[in-house]
C-alpha positions as CSV (number, residue, x, y, z in Angstrom):
1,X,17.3,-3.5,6.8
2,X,16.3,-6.8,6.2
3,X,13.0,-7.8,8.4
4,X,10.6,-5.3,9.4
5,X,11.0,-5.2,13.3
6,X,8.9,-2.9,15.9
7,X,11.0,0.3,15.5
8,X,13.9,0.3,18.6
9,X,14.0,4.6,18.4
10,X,16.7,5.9,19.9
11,X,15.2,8.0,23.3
12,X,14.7,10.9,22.1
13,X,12.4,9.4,19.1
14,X,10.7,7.8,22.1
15,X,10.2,11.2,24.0
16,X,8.8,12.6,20.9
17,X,6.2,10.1,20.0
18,X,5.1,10.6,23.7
19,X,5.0,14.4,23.1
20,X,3.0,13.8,20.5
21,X,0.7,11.6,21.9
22,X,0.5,13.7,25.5
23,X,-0.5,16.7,22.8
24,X,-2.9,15.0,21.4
25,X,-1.5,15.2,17.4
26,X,-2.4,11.3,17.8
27,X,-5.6,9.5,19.6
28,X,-4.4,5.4,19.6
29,X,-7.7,4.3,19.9
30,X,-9.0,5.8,16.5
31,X,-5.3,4.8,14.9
32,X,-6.5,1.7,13.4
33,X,-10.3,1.5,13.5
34,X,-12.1,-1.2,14.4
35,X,-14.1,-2.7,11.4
36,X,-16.4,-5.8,10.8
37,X,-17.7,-5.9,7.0
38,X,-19.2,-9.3,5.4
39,X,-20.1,-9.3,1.8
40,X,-22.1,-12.7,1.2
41,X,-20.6,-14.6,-2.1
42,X,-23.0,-14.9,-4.8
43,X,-24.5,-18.7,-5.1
44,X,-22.3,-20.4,-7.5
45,X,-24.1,-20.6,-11.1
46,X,-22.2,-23.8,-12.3
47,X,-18.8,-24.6,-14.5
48,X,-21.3,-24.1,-17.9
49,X,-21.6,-20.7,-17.1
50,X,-17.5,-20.2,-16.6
51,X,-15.8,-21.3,-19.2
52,X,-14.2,-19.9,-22.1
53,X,-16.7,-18.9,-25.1
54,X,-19.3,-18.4,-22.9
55,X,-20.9,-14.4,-22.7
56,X,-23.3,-13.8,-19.5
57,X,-23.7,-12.0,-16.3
58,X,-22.0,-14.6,-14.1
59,X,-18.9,-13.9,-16.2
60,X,-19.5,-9.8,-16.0
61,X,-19.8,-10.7,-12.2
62,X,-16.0,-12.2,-12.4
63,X,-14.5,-9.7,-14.5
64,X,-15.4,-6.7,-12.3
65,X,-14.2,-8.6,-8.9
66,X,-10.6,-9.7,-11.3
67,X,-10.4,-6.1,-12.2
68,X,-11.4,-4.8,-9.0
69,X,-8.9,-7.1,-7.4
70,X,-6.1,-5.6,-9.9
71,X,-6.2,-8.5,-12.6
72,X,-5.1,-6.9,-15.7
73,X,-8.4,-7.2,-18.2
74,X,-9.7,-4.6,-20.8
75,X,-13.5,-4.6,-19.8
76,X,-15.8,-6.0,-17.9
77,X,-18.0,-7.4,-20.8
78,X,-19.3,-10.5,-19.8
79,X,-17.6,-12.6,-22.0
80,X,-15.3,-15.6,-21.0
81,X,-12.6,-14.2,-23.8
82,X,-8.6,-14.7,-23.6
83,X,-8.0,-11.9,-21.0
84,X,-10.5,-13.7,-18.6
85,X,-8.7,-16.7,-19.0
86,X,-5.3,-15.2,-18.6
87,X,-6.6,-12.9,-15.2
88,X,-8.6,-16.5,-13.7
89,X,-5.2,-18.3,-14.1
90,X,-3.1,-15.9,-12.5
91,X,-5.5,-16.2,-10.1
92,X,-5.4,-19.9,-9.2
93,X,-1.6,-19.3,-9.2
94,X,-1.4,-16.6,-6.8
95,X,-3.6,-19.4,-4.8
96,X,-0.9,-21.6,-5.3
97,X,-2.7,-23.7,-7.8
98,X,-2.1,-24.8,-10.9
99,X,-4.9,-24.1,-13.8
100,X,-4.8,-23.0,-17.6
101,X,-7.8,-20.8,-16.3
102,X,-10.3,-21.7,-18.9
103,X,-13.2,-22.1,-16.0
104,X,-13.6,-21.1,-12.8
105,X,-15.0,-24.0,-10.3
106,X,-17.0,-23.4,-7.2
107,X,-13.9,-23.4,-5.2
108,X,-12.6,-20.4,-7.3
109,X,-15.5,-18.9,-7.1
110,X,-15.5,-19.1,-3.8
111,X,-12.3,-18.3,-3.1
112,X,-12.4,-15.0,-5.8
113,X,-15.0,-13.5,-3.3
114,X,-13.5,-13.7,-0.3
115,X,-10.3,-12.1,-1.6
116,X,-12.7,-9.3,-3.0
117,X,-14.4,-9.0,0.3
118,X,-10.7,-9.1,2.2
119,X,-9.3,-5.9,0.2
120,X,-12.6,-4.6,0.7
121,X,-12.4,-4.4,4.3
122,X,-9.0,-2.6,3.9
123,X,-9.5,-0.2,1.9
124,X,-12.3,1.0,4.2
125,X,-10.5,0.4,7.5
126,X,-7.6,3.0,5.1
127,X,-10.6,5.3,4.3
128,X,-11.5,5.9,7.7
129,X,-8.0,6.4,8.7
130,X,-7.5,8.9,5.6
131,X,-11.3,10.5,6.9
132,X,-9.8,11.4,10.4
133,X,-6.4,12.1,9.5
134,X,-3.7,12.3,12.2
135,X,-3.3,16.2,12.3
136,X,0.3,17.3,12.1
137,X,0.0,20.2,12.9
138,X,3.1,22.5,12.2
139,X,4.1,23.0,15.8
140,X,4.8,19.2,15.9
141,X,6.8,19.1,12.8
142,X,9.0,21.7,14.3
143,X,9.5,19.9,17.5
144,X,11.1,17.0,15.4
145,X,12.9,19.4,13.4
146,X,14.4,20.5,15.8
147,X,15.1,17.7,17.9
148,X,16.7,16.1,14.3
149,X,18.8,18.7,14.2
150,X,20.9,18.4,18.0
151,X,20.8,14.2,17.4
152,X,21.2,13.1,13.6
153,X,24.4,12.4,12.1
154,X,24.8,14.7,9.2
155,X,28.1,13.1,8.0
156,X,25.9,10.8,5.5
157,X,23.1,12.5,3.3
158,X,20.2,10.1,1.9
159,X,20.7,10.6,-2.0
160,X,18.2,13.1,-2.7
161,X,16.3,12.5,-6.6
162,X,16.9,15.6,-8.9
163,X,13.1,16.6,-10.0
164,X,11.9,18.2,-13.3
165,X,10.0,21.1,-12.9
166,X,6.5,19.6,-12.8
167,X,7.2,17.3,-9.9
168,X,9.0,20.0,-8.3
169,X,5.8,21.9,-8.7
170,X,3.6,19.1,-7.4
171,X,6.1,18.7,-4.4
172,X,5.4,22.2,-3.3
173,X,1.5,21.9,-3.2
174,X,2.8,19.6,0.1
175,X,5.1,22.3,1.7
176,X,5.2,21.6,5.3
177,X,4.1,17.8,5.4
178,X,6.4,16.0,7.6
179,X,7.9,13.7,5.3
180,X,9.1,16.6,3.6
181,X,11.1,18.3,6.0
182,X,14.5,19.1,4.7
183,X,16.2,17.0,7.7
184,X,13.7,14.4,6.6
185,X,14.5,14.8,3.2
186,X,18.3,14.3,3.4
187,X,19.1,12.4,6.6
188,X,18.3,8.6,7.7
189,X,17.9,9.8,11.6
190,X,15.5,12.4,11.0
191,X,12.8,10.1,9.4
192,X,13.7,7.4,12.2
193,X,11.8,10.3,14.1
194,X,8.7,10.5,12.3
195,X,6.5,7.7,13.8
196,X,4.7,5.0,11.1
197,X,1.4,6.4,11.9
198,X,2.0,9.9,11.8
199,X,4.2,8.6,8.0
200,X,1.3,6.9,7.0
201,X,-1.6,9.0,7.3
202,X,0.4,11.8,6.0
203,X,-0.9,13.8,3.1
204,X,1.8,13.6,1.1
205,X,1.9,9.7,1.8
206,X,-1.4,9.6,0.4
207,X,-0.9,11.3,-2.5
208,X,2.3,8.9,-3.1
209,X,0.5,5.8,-3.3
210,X,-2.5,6.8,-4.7
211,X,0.0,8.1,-7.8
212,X,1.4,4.6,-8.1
213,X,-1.8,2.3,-7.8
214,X,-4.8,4.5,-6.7
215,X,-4.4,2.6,-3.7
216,X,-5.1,-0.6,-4.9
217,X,-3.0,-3.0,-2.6
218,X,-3.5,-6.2,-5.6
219,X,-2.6,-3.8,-8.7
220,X,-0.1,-5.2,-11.0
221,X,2.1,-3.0,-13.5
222,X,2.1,-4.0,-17.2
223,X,5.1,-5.5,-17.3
224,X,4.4,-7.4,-13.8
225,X,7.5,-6.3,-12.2
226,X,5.8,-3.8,-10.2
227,X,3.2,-5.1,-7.5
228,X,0.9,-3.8,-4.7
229,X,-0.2,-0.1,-2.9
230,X,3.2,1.4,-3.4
231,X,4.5,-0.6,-6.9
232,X,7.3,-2.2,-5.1
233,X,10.0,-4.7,-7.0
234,X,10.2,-8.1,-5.7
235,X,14.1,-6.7,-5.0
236,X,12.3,-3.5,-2.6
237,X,10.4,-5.9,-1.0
238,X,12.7,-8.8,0.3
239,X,15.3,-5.8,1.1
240,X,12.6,-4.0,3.2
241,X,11.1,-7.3,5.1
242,X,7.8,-8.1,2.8
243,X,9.1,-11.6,3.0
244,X,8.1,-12.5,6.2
245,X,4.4,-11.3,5.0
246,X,4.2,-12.9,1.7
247,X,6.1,-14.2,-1.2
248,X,4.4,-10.8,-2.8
249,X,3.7,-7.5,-2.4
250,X,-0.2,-7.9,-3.7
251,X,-0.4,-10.9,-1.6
252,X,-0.3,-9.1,1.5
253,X,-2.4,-6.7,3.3
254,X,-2.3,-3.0,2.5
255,X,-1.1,-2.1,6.4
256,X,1.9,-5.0,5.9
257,X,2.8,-3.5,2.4
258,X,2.3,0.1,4.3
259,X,5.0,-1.3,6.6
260,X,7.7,-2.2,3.9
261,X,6.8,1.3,2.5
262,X,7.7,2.8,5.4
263,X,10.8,0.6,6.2
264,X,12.1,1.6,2.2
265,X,10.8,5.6,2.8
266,X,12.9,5.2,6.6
267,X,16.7,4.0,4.4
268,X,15.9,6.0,1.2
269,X,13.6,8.5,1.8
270,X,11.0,9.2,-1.4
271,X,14.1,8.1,-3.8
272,X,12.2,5.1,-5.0
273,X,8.4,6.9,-5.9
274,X,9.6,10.3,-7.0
275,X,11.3,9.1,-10.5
């Protein structure tokens, strides 16, 4: 899979999403709420206040919307320190500018803001979703099942991760979500049936990616290989079509990085989360 496409299912995927809809396991207006949120950008305080050495609250002000925004700094302490600097110039680069990060201008400012206030407006658009889950109930997940098992092609088995005992043990709080179906577990086809919203909203979805970044779309892993919602490798997401979104997985929006999650979760199943 190497572009993420609107899912061709095969008919019977089709017949079952409109089962699911006609059963009312899924209401498309209240998918995807719709959400306007404006957070006004704090007036500018000037370049003397933003600049290394300096200690003050417009500084504390930056380092809480850096960290918020998953720049890697230790606290926010109000002081303009070598962290600061580091976090405000991988910030101009992942604006595609090029700064040594020892002030922030008015454009920067600006610009640090409206990022905030953008994965702001996500995460509550996701929190609604996650407050009026879609409710698989257990009659649905046996309609699949069962549907998987007359059409999938069981001559090739997704490589299924050996667990130690305490993930095995956290898996089993989830017994009976969707995505853990045994069909869904070991066969390509079966997932194919499970539709992106119904993945998504999932509890054991949820539980995934708030493991890997708390649900923080911008995170970054220590070592920086690691980026975004679901901690995805810049290999994961070309493979799964984050490409055509952005150069990375933190630059783009939680529902596009949801999307290359799902498109990975479709080929491999949980393979690449449950290590």
């Amino acid at each position: 899979m190497t572009t993420f496409k609107r899912r061709r299912f095969k008919i019977v995927s089709i017949s079952i999403l409109t089962l699911v809809l006609g059963l009312g396991f899924i209401n498309p207006t209240s998918a995807i709420p719709n959400i306007a949120i404006s957070t006004e950008i704090p007036d500018y305080p000037g370049k003397d206040k933003l600049k290394a050495g300096v200690k003050n609250s417009s500084v504390k002000k930056v380092q809480e919307a850096l960290i918020e925004l998953g720049y890697e700094i230790s606290s926010a302490n109000g002081k303009y320190g070598p962290s600061t600097t580091k976090a405000i110039k991988a910030f101009y680069k992942d604006l595609g500018d090029s700064d040594d990060g020892t002030s922030l201008g008015k454009i920067g400012w600006n610009k640090l803001f409206e990022a905030l206030d953008e994965q702001r407006e996500e995460e509550k658009a996701a929190e609604q979703i996650q407050a009026n889950p879609v409710p698989v109930d257990p009659a649905l997940a046996a309609v699949i099942a069962e549907q998987a098992s007359r059409t999938i092609d069981r001559s090739k088995k997704t490589k299924v991760v050996k667990l130690s005992k305490a993930k095995k043990k956290i898996v089993a709080k989830y017994k009976g979500d969707i995505t853990l179906t045994k069909d869904a577990k070991l066969y390509k086809q079966a997932r194919e049936l499970i539709p992106f919203e119904v993945w998504r909203t999932s509890a054991f979805t949820r539980y995934i990616s708030m493991k890997e970044s708390h649900r923080n779309c911008k995170a970054v892993g220590r070592s920086g290989k690691y980026r975004g919602r679901w901690q995805m490798s810049a290999h994961f997401w070309k493979t799964y079509g984050g490409k055509q979104f952005a150069s990375r997985p933190d630059k783009a929006s939680c529902l596009e990085q949801d999307m290359v999650a799902y498109n990975g979760w479709i080929v491999r199943g949980w393979a690449p989360w449950l290590y």
